[in-house]
Every structure is written in structure tokens, then in C-alpha cells.
N, C-alpha and C positions, 0 to 999 in steps of 0.2 A: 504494500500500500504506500501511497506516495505521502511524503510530508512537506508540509507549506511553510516555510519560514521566510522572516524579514531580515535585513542585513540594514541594522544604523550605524548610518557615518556622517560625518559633520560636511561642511562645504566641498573640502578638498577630497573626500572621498577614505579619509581614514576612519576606520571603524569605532562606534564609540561603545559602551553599555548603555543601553536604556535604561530611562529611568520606570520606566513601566515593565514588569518580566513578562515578556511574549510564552506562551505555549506551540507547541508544534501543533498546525494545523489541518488536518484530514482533507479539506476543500477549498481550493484557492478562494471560495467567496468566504469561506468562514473567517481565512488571512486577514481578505477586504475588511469584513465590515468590522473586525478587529482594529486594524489601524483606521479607520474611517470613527471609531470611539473614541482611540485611546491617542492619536495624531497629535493634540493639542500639550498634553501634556510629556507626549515623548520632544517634543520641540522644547518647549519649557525646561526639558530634562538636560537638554544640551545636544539632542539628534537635529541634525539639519536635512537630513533625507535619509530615506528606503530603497532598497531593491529587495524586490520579494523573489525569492528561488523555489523550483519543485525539487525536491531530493537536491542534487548539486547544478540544476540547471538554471540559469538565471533565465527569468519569464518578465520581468521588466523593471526598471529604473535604470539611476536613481531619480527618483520623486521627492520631491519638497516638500518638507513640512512647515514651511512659514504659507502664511497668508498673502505677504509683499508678492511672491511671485504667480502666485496666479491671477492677482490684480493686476499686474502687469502684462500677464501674456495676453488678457484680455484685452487690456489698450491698446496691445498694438495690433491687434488683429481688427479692431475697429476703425 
């Protein structure tokens, strides 16, 4: 069975601890809506982005967890 986990690292891409402890998770949506909870305070914690991986394959990031940059990508695509 596959396992869902997050990788935090700050801006430059080095790895941090979270200030929130992830569990491994059975289904890339249970991942989601993990971080889509807990985002605000792993930011807070000192994570500056995610990459979520299935077993050792990386499925996507890094992702940001400030707010600044998605206000951003929004303005300029406007």
C-alpha cells in the first residue's frame, strides 16, 4: 500500500521539522486536506513550502505556504 507524505523546507529548499507532526497518509486526498488544515500553522512553525511524495516519488511541489504568494500569482495573471 502506498504512503502519502509531505517534505517541509523553508524558501531555499532545505528541509525543516514541522511544527505540526504529519502522519503517513493512505490517500493523496487525505495528504490534501491535511495540509489544507494544518498549512497555516506549519508556516507559523517556520515551513515555507511542501512537496508531497507517494512512497519515494515526488507527485508535486514545492508549494507555498505563505499567503503573499498566491496573492501574487493572482495579480499577475490579471
Amino acid at each position: 500500500m502506498a504512503a502519502w507524505t509531505w517534505r517541509f523546507e523553508k524558501a531555499d529548499g532545505t528541509e525543516v521539522q514541522p511544527a505540526v507532526q504529519p502522519e503517513e497518509f493512505t490517500t493523496q486526498g487525505d495528504a490534501e486536506s491535511w495540509i489544507g488544515e494544518y498549512w497555516k500553522a506549519l508556516a507559523e512553525g517556520g515551513a515555507d513550502q511542501v512537496t508531497l511524495f507517494e512512497d519515494t516519488r515526488e507527485i508535486y511541489g514545492p508549494m507555498s505556504l505563505h499567503m503573499e504568494g498566491a496573492e501574487e500569482s493572482e495579480d499577475a495573471s490579471a
